[in-house]
N, C-alpha and C positions, 0 to 999 in steps of 0.2 A: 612510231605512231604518226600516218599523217596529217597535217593541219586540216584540221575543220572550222568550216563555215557556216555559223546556224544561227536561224530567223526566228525569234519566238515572238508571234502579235499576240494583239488581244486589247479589252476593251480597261478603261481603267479597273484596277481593284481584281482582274480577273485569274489572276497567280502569277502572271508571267514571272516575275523576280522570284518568288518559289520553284519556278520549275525549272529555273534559267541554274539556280545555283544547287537542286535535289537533284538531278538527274541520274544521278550512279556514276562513278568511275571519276569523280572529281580526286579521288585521292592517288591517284596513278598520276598527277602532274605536282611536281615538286612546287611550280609557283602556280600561288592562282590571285588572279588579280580581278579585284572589282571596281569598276571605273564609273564615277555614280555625275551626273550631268546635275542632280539636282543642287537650287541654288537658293538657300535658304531666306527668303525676301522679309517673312514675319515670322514671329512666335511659333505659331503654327507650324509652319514649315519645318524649323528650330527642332521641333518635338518629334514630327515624322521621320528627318533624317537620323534623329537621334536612336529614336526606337526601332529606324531598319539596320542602324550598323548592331545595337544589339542582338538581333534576331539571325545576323551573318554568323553562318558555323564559323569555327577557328580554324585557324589554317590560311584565311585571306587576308591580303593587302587589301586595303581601303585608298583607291585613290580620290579626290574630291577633283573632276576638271568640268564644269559648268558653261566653257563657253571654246575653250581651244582642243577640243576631242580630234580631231585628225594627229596632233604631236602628241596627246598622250595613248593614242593607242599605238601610233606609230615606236614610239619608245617601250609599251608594256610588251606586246605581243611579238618583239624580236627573235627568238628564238621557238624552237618546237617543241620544250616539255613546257609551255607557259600557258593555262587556261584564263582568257580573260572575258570575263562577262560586263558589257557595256548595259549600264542601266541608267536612262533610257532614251533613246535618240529622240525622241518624242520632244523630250526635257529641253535637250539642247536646241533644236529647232528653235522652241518656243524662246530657250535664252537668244539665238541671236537676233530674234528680230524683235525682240523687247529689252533688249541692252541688258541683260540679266549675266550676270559677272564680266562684260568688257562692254563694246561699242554698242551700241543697237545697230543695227545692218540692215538695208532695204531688203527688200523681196530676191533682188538680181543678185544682190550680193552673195544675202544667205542661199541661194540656191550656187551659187558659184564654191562655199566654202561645201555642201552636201556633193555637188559634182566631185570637188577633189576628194571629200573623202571615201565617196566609194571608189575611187581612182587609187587611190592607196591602198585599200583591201586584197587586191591582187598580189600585191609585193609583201604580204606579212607572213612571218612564219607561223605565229602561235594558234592556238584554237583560240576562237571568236564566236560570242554566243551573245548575240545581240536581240536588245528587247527595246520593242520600238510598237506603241499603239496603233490597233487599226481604225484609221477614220473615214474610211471609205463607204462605214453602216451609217451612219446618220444624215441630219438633215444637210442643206446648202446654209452654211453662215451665211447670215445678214450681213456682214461688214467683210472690205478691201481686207483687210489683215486675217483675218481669220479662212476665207478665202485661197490668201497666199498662204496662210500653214499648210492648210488643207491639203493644197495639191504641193508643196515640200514634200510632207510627211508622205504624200501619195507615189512622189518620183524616188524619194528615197526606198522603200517598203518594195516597191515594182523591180528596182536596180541588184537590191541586196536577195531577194527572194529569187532572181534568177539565178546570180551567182553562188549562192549557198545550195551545200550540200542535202542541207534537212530545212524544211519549215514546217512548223508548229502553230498550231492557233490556238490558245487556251480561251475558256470558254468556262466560267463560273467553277474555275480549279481544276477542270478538266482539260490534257492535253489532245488534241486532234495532229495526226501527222498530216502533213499536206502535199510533202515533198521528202 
């Protein structure tokens, strides 16, 4: 089986993590890994991640990496029977330049830590099925910070959807193929 490359956007709440981890044929890969960016700040949050590893079939690794995602997928997805579903670049983004599990990191930085990592994506063997928000519908944020997410999340989303093989847009639990 060759290594695949696959982009599933979408808007908050709109499946992607459902459809990233149902898709069919997940059980023809001996490992399957879920590499979750989320970084549990309050209570709230606490409950969300709790109640999404519940809801993960059995069968997955649960990895937690919230702010250094280039080494841990670079380390998951080493080999070719390995499915690993990144959820959600979105998350990370937002960690590094709000200090959310390491440094806060400016705009140049975090955009230098998304350059390497789709610069590594090239060299992985495993399947990769990355879910990562599309913020390109909505309004222009009012604020410098939000701003530079915006267009992170916009250079990241542009780099990975050329290089993958399939993209996906779900759409109030509905998947759309795009590519």
């Amino acid at each position: 089986m060759a290594p695949m490359l696959q982009l599933i956007l979408g808007g908050a709440r709109s499946g992607k993590s459902r459809f990233a981890l149902h898709q069919g044929g997940e059980d023809a890969f001996p490992e399957k890994i879920f590499l979750a960016t989320a970084s549990a700040g309050d209570e709230e949050m606490s409950s969300r991640i709790e109640r999404h590893k519940r809801e993960r079939p059995s069968g997955w690794t649960t990895l937690e990496e919230p702010y250094h995602l280039k080494k841990a997928l670079v380390r998951s997805a080493s080999h070719e029977d390995s499915l690993v579903v990144v959820d959600c670049v979105t998350l990370w983004i937002s960690n590094l330049l709000c200090g959310m599990g390491g440094k806060k990191l400016t705009a140049a930085e975090t955009e230098s830590e998304v350059v390497a990592l789709l610069g590594a994506l090239s060299s992985l063997k495993g399947n990769l099925r990355i879910v990562s928000n599309e913020v390109g519908l909505g309004l222009v944020p009012d604020n410098p910070l939000g701003r530079q997410f915006r267009d992170l999340q916009g250079l990241f989303n542009q780099n990975v959807a050329k290089a993958a093989r399939e993209v996906f847009l779900i759409t109030a639990g509905i998947p759309q193929k795009l590519k």
